[in-house]
Backbone as ProteinMPNN parsed JSONL, in Angstrom:
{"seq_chain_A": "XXXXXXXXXXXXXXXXXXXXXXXXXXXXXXXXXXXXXXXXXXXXXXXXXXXXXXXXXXXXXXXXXXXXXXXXXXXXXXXXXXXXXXXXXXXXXXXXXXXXXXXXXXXXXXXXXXXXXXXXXXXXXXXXXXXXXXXXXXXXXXXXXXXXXXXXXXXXXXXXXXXXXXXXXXXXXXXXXXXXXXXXXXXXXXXXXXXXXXXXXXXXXXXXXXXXXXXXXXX", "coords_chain_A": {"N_chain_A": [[116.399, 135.669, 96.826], [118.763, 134.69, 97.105], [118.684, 134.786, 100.023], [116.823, 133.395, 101.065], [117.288, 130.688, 99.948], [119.328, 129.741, 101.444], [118.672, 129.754, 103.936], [116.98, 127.172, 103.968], [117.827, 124.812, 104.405], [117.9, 124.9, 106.973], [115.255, 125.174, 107.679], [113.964, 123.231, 106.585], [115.253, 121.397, 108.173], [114.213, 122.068, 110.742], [112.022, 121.112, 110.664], [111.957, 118.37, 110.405], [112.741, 117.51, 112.605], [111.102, 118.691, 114.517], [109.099, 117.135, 113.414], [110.054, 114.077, 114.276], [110.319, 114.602, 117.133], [107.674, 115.412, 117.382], [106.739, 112.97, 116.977], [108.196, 111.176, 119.254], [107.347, 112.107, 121.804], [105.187, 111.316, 123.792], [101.691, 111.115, 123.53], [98.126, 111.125, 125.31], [100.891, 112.228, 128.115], [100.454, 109.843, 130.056], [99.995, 106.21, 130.082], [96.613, 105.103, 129.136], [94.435, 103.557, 131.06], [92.66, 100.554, 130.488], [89.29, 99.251, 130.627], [89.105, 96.117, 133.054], [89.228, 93.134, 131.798], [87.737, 94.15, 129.452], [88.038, 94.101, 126.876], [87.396, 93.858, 124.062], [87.037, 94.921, 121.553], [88.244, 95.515, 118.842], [89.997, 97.475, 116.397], [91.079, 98.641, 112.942], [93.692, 100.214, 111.51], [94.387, 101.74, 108.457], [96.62, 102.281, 105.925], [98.388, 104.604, 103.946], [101.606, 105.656, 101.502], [100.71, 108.96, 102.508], [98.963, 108.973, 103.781], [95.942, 108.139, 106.289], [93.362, 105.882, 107.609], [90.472, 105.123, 109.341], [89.436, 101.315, 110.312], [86.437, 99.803, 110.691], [84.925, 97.07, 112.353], [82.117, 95.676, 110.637], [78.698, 95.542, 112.155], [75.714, 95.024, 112.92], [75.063, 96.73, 115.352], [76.99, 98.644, 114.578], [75.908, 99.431, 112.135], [73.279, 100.642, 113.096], [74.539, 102.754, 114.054], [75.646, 104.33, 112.221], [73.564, 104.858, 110.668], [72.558, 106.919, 109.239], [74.519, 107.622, 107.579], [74.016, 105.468, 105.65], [71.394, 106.512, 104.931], [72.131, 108.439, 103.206], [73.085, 107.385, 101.142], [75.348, 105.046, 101.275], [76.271, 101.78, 100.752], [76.174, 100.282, 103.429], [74.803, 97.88, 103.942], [75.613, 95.991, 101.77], [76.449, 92.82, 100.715], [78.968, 91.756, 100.466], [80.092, 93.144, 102.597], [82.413, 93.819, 104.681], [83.612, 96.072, 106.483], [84.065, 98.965, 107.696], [85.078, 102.017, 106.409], [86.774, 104.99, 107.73], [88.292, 108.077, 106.967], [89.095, 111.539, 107.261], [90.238, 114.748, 105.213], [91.718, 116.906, 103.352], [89.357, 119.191, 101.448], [90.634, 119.568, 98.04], [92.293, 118.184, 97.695], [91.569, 115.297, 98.037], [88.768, 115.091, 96.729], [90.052, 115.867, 94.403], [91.722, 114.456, 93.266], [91.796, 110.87, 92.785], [93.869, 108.867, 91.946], [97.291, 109.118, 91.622], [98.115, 110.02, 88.996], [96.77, 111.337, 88.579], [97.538, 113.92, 89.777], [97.225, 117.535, 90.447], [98.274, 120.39, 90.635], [96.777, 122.994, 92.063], [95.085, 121.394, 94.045], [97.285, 120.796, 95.733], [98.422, 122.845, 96.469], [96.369, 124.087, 97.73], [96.058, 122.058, 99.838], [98.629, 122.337, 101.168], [98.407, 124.782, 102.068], [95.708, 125.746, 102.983], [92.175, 125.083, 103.185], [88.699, 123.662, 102.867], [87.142, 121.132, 104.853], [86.79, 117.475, 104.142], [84.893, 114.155, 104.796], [85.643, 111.009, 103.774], [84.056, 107.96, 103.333], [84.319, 104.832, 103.174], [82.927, 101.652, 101.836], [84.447, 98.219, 102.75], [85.458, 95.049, 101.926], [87.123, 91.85, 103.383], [89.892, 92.76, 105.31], [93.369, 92.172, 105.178], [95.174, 90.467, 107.409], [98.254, 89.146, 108.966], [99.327, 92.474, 107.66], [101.952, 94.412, 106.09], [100.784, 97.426, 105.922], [98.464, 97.626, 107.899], [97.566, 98.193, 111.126], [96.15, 96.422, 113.89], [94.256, 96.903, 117.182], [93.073, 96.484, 120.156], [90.144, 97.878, 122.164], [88.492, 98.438, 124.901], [84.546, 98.758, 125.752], [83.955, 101.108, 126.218], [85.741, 103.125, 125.446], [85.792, 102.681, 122.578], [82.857, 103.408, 122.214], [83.073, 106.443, 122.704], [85.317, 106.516, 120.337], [83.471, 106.298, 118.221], [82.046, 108.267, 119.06], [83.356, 110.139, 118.665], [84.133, 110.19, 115.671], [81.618, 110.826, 114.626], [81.358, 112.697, 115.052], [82.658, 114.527, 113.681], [81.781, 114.145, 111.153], [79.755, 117.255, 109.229], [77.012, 118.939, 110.176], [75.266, 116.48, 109.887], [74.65, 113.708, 107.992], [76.343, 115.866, 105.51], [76.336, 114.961, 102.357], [78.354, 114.671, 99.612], [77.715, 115.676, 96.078], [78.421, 113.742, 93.156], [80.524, 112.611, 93.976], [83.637, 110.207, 94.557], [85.278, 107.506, 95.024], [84.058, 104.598, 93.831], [81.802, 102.625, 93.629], [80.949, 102.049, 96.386], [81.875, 103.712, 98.252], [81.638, 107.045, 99.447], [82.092, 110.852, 99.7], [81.534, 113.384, 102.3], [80.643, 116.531, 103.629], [82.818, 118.116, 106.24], [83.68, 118.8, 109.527], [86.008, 121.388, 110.348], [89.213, 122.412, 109.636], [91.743, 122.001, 106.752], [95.153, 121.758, 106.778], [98.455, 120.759, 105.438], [100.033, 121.064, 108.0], [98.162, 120.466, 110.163], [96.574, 117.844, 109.549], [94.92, 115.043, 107.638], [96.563, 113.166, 108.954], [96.698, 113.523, 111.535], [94.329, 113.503, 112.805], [93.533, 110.941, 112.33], [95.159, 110.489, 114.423], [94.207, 111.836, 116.851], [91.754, 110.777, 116.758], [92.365, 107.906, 117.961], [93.235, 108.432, 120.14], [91.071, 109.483, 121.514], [89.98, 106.568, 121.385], [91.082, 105.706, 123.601], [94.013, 104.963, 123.071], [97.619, 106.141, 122.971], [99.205, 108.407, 120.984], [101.486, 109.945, 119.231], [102.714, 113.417, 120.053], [102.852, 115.211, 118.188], [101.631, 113.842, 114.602], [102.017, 114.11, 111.693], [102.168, 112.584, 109.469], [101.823, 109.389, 108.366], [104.409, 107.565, 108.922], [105.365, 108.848, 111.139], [103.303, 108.782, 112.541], [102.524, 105.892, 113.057], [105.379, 104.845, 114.407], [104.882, 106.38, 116.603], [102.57, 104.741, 117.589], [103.326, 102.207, 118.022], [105.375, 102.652, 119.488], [104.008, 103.309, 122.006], [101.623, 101.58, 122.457]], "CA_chain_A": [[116.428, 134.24, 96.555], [119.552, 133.616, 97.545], [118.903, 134.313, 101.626], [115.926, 132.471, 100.895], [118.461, 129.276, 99.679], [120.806, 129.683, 102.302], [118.105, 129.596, 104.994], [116.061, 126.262, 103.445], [117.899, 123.924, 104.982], [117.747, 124.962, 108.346], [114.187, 125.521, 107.605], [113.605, 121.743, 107.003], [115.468, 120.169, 109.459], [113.751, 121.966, 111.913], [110.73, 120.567, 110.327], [112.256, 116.96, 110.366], [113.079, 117.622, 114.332], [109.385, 118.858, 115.062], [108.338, 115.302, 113.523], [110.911, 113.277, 115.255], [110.063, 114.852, 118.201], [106.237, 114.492, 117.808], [106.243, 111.158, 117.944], [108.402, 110.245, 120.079], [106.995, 112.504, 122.92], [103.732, 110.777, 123.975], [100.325, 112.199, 124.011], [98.523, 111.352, 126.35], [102.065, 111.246, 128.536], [100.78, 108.895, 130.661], [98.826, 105.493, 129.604], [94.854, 105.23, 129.506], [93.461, 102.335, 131.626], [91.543, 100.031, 129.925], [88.63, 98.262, 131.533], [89.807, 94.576, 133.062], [88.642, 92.313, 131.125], [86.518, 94.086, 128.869], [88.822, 94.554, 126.081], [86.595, 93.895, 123.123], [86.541, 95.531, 120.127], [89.061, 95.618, 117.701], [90.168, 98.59, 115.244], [92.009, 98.547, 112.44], [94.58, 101.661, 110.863], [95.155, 101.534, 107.846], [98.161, 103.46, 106.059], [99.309, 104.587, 102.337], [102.494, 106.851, 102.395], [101.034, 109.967, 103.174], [97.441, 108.674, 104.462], [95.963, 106.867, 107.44], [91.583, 105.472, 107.631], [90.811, 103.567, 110.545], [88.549, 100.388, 109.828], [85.639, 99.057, 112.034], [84.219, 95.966, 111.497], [80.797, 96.286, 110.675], [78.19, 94.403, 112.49], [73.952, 95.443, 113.387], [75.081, 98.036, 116.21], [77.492, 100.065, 113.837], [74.845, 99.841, 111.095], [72.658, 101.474, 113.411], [75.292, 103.908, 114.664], [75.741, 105.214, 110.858], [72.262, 104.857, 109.956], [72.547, 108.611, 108.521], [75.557, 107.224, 106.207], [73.609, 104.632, 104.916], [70.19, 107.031, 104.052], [72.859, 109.386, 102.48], [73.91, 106.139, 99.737], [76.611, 104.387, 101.451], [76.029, 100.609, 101.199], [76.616, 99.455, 104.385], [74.273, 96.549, 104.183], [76.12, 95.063, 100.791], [76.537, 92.035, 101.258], [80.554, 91.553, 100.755], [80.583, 94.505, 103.082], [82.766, 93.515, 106.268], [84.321, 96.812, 107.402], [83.216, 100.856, 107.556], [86.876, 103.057, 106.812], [86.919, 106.565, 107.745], [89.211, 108.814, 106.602], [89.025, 113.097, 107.108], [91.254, 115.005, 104.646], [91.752, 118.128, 102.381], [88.419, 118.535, 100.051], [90.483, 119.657, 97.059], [93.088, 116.794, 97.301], [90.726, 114.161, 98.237], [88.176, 115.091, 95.591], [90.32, 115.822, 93.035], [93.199, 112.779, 93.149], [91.654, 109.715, 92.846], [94.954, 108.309, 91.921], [98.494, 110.204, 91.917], [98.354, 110.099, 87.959], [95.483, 113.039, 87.969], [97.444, 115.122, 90.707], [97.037, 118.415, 90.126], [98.735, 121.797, 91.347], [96.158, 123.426, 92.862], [94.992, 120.757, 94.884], [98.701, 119.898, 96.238], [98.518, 124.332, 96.8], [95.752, 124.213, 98.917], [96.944, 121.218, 101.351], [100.023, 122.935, 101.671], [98.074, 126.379, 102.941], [93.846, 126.185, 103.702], [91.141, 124.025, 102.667], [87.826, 122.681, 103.54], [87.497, 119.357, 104.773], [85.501, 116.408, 103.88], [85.132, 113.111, 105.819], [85.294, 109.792, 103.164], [83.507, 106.841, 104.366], [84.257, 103.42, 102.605], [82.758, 99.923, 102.307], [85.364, 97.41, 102.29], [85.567, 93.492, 102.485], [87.636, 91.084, 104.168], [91.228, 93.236, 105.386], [94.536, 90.927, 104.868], [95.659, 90.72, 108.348], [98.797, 90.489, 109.17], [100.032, 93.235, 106.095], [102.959, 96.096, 106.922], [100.242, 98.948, 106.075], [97.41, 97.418, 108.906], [97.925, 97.766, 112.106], [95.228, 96.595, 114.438], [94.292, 97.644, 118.418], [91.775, 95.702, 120.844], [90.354, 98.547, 123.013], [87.116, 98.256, 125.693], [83.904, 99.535, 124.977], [83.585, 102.84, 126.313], [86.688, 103.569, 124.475], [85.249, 102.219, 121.429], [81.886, 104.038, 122.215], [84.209, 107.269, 122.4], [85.709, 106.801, 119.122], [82.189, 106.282, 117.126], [81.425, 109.969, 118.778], [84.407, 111.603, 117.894], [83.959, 110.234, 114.194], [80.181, 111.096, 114.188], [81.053, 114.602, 115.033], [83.538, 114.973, 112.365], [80.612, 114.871, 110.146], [79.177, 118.555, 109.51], [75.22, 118.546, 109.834], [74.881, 115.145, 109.952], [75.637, 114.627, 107.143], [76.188, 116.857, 103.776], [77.021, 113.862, 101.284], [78.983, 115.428, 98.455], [77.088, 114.694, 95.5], [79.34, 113.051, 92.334], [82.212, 112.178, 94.188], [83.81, 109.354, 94.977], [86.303, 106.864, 94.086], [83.787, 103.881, 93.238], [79.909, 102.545, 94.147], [80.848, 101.462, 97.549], [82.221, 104.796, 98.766], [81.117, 108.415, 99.669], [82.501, 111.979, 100.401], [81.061, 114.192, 103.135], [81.521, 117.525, 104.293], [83.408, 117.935, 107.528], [84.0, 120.045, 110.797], [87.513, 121.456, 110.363], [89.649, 123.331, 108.367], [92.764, 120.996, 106.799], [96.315, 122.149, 106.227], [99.698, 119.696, 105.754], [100.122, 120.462, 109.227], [97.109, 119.642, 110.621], [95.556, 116.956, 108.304], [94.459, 113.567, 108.117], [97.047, 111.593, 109.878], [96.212, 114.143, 113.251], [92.923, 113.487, 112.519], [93.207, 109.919, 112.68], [95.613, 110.314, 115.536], [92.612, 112.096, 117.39], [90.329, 109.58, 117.313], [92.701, 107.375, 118.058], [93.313, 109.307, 121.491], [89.563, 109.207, 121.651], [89.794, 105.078, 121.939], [91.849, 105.059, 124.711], [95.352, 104.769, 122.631], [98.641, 106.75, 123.069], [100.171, 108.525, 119.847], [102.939, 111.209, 119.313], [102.307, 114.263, 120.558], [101.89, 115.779, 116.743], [101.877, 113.268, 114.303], [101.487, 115.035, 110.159], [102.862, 111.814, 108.417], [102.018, 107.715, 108.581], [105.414, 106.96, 109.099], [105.465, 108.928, 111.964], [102.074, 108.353, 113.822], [103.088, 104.155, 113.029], [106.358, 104.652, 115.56], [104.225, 106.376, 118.003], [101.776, 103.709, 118.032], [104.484, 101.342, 118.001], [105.977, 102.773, 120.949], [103.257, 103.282, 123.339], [100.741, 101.078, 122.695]], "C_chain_A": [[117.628, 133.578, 97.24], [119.677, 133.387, 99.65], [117.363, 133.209, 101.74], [116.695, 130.901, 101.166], [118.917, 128.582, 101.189], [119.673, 129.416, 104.028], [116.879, 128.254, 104.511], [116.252, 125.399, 103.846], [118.46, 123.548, 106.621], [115.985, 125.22, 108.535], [113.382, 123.547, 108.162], [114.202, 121.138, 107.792], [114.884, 120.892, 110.495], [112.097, 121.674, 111.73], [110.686, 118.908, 110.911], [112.436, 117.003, 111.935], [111.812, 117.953, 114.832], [108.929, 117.921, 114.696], [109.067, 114.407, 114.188], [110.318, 113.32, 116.464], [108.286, 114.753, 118.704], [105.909, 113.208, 118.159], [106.832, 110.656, 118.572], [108.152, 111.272, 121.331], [105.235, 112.014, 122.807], [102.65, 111.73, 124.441], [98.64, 111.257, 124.334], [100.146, 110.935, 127.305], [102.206, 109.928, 129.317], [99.595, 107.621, 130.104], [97.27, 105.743, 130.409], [94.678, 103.555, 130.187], [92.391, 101.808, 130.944], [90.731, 99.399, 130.751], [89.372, 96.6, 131.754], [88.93, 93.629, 132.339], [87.437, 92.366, 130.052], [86.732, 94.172, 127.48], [88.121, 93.924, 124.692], [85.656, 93.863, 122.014], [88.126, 95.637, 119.51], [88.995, 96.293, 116.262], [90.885, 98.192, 114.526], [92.943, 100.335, 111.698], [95.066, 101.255, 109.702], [95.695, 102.659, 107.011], [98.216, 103.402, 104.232], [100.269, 105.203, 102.954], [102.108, 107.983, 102.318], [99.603, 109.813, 103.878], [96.897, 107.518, 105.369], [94.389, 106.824, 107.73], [91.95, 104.62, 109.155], [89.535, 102.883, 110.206], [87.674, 100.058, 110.825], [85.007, 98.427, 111.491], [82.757, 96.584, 111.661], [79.842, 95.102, 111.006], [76.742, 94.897, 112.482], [74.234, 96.765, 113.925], [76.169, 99.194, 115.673], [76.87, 100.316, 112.719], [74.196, 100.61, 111.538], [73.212, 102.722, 113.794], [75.289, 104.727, 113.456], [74.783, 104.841, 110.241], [72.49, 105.919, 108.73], [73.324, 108.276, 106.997], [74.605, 106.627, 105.366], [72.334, 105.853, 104.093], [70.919, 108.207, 103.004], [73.121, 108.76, 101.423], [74.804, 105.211, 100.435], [75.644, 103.203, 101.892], [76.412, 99.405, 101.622], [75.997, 97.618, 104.421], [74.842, 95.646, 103.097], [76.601, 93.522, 101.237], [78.207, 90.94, 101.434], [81.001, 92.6, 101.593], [81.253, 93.677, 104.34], [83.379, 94.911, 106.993], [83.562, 98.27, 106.579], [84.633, 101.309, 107.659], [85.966, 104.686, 106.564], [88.223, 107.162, 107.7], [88.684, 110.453, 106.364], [90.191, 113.728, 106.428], [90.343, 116.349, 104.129], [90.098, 117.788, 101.128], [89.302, 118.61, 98.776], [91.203, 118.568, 96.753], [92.553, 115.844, 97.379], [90.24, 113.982, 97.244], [88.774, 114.581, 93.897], [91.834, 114.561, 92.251], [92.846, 111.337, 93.221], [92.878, 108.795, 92.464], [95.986, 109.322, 91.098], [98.845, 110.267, 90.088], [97.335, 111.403, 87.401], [96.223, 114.061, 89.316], [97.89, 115.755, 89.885], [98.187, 119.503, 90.804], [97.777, 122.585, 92.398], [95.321, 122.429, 94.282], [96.048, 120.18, 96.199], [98.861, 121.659, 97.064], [97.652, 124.284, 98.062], [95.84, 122.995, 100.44], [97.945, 121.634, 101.867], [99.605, 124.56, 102.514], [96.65, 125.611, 104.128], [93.121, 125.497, 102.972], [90.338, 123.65, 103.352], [88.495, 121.49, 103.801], [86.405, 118.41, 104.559], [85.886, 114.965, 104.962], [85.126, 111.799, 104.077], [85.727, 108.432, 103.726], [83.799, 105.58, 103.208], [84.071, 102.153, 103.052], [83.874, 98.998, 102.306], [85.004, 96.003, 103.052], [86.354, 93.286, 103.356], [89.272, 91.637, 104.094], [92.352, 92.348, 105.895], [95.211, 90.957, 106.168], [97.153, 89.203, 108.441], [99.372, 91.169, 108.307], [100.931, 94.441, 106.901], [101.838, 97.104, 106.562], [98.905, 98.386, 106.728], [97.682, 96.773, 110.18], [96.38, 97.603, 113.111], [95.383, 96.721, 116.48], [93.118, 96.615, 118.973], [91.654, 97.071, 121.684], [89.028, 97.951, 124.128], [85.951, 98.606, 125.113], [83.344, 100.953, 125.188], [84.619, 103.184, 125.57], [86.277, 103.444, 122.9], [83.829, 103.046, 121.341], [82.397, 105.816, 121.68], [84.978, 107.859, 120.976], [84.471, 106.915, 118.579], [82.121, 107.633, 117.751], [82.319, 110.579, 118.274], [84.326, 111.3, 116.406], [82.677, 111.101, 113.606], [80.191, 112.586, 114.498], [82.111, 115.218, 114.245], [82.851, 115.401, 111.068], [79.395, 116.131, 110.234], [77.704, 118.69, 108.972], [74.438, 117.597, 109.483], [74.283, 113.915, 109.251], [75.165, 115.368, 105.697], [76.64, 115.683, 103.236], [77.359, 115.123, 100.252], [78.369, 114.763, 96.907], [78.111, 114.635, 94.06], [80.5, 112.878, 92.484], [82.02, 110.93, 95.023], [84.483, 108.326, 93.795], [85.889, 105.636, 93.051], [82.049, 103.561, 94.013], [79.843, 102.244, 95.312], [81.615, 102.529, 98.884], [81.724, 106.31, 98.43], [82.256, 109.331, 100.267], [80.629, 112.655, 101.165], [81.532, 115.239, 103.497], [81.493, 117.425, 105.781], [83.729, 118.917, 108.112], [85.599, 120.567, 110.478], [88.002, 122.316, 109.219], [90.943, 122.391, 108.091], [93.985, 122.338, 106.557], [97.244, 120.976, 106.113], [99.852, 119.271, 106.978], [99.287, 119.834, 110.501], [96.297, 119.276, 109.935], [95.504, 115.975, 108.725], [95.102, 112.81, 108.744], [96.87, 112.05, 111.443], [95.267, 114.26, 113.623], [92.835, 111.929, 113.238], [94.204, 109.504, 114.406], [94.972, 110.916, 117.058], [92.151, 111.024, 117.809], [91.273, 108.208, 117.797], [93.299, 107.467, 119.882], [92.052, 109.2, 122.065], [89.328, 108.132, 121.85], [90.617, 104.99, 122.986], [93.624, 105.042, 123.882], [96.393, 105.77, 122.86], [99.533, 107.303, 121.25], [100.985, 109.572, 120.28], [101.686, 112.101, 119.3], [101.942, 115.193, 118.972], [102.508, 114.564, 115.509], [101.609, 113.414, 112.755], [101.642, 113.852, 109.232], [102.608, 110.149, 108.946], [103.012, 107.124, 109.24], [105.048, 107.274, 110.806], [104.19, 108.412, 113.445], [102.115, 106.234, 113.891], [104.101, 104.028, 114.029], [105.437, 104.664, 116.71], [103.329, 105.156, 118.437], [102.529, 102.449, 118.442], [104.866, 101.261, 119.366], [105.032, 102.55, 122.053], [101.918, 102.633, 123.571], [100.96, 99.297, 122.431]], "O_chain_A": [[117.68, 132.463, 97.759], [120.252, 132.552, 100.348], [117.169, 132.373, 102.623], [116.688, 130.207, 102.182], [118.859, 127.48, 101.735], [120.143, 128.91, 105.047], [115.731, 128.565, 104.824], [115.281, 124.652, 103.967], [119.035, 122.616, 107.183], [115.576, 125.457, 109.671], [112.819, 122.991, 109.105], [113.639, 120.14, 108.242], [115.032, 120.235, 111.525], [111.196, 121.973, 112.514], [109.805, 118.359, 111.574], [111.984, 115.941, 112.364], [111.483, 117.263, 115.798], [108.134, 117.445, 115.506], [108.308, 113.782, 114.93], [109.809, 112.31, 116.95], [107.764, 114.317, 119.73], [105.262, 112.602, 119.013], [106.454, 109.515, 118.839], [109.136, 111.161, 122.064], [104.38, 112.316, 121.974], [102.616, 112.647, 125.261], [98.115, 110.768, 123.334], [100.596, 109.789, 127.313], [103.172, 109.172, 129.42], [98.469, 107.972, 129.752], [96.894, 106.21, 131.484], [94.873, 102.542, 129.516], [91.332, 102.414, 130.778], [91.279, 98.888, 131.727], [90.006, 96.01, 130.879], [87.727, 93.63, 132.6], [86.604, 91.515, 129.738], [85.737, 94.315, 126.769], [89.006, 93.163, 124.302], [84.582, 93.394, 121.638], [89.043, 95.932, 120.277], [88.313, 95.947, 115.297], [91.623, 97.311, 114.967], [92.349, 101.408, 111.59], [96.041, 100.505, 109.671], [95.37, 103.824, 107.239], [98.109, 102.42, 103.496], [100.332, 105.447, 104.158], [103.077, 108.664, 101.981], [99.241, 110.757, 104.581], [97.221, 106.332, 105.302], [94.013, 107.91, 108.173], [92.851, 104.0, 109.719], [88.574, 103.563, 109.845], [88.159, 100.01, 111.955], [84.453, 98.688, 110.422], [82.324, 97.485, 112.379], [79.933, 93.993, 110.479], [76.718, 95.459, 111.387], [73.878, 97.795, 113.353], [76.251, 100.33, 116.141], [77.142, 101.376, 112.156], [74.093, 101.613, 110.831], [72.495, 103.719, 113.88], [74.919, 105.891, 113.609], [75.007, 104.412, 109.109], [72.567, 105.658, 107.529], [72.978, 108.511, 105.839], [74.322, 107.222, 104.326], [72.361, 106.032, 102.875], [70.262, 108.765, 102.124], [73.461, 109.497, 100.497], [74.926, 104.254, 99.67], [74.747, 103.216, 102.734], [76.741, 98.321, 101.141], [76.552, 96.577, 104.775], [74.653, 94.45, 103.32], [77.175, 93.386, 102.317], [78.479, 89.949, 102.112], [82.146, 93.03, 101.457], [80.528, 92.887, 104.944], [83.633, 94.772, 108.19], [82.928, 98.505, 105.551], [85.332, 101.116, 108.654], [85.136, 105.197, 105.812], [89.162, 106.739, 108.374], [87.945, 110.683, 105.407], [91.275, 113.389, 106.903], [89.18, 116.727, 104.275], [89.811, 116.834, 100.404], [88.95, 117.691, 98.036], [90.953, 117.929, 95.731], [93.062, 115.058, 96.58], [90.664, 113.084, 96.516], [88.481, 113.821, 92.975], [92.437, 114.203, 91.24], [93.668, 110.589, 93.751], [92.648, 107.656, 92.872], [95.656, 110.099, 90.202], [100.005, 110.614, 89.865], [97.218, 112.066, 86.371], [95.495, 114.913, 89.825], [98.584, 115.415, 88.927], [98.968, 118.993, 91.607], [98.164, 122.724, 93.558], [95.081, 122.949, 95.372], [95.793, 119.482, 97.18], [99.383, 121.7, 98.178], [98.094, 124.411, 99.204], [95.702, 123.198, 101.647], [98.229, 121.348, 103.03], [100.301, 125.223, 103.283], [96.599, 125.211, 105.291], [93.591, 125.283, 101.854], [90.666, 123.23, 104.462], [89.546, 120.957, 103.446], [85.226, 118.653, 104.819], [86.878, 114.827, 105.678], [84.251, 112.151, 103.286], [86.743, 107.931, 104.209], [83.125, 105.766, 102.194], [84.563, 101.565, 104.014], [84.415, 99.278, 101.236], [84.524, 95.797, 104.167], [86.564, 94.154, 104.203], [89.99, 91.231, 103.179], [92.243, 91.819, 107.001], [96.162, 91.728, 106.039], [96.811, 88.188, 107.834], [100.291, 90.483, 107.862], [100.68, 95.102, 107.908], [102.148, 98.07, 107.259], [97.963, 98.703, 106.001], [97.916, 95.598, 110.46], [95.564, 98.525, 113.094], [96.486, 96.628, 117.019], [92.356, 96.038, 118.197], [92.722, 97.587, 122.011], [88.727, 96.776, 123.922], [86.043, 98.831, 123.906], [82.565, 101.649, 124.537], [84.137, 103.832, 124.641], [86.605, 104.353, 122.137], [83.622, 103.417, 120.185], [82.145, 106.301, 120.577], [85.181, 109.015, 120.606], [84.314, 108.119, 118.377], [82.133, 108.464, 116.843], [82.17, 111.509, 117.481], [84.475, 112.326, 115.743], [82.63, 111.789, 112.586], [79.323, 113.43, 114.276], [82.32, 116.431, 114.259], [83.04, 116.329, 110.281], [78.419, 116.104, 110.983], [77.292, 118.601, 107.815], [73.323, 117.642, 108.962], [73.504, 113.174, 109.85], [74.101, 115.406, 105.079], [77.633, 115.301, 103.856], [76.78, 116.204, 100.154], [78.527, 113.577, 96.617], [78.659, 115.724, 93.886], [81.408, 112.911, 91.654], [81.099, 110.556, 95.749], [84.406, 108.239, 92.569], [86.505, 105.357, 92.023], [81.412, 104.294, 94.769], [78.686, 102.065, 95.692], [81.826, 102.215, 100.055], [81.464, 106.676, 97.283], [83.125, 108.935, 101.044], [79.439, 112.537, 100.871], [82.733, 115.274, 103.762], [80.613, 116.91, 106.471], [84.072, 119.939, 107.518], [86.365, 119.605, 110.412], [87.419, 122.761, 108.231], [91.377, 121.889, 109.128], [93.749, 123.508, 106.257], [96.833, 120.012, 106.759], [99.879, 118.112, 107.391], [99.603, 119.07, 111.413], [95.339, 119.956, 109.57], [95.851, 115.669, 109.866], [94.593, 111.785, 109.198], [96.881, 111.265, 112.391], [94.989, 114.941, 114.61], [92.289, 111.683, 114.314], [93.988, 108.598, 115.21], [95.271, 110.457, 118.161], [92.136, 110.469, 118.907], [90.5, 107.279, 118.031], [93.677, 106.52, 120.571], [92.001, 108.779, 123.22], [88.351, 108.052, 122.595], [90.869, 103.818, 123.269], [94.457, 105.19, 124.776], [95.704, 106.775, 123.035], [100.274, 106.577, 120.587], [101.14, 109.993, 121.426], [100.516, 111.968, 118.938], [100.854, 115.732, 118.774], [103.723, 114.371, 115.469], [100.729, 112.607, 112.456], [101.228, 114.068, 108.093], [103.244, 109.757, 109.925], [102.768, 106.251, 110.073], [104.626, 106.429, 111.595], [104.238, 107.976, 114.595], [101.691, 105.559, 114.83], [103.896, 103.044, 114.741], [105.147, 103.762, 117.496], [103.412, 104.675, 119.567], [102.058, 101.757, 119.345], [104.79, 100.33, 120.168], [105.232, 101.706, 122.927], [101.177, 102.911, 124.515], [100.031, 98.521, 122.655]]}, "name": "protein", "num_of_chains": 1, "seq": "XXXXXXXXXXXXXXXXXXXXXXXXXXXXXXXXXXXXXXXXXXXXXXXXXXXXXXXXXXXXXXXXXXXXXXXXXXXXXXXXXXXXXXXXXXXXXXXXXXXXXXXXXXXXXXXXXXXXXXXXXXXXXXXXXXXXXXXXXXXXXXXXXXXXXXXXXXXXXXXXXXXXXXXXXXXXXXXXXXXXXXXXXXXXXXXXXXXXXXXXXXXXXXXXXXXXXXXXXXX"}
């Protein structure tokens, strides 16, 4: 225990120096070219502190893109519906935390090792622009085409809906491609697809805070 101790806080700062250093080394290093003048579409990111969804407005041609969602339950067509959030995470922390007053141990155990993953898809209205936890992006539309595949292949068999979960009537879990851990979880997930539109983040990005600089910086 005690070389344990004595080696803990050289442990974490070279944790805190591998996130520093993710985001501020750019990935891709060099920018993506957007089409001239074709610039768009408009994403949104949005952020708790340890979680990051990205929003797309929802119009006819992303109804049809997530048809599948919709015959699974999710109701896209509601009629206060303005935006589709995706978010990929840990199944047992996702599932089992609907708010940080039911976390658990074993759920907080397995994010910290191995865990399935699930994808959860939510309806949401009209997002408060401008707010410190939504940042939004204009990209083209092959970039934007781009992201809808890399989301649509996040979902495993197109899709598994999870059946009695979910936080309220206007949201769904799904199972998902991937295996989660802390270090590769949802905010490198959303920093993925976010690589997938054409955008620039840190080179590993495990934490909001940090994938928010990178974006900051290079885009």
């Amino acid at each position: 225990m005690r070389t344990i101790l004595r080696y803990l806080p050289l442990l974490v700062g070279a944790v805190l120096l591998a996130a520093a250093l993710g985001a501020l080394v750019p990935r891709p290093l060099w920018p993506v070219a957007m089409a001239q003048g074709r610039v768009t579409r408009r994403i949104l990111v949005l952020k708790n502190p340890i979680h990051t969804d990205i929003a797309i407005a929802l119009d006819d041609g992303i109804r049809r893109r997530f048809a599948f969602l919709a015959d699974a339950g999710l109701p896209v067509v509601a009629s206060e519906a303005r935006y589709i959030v995706f978010g990929w995470g840990g199944r047992a922390f996702y599932l089992e935390t609907p708010t940080w007053s039911r976390l658990k141990a074993m759920p907080v155990l397995k994010a910290l090792t191995l865990d399935a993953s699930v994808m959860h898809v939510d309806v949401a209205g009209a997002v408060k622009e401008p707010h410190p936890d939504v940042a939004s992006f204009d990209i083209d539309e092959a970039h934007f085409s781009a992201l809808l595949d890399y989301i649509a292949a996040s979902f495993r068999n197109g899709p598994v809906v999870i059946d009695n979960a979910g936080y309220s009537t206007y949201d769904r879990f799904y199972e998902a491609n991937g295996q989660f851990n802390a270090l590769v979880g949802c905010n490198t997930w959303t920093a993925a697809a976010l690589r997938a539109a054409g955008l620039r983040t840190g080179w590993w990005n495990p934490l909001p805070i940090s994938l928010g600089w990178s974006l900051r910086l290079y885009n």
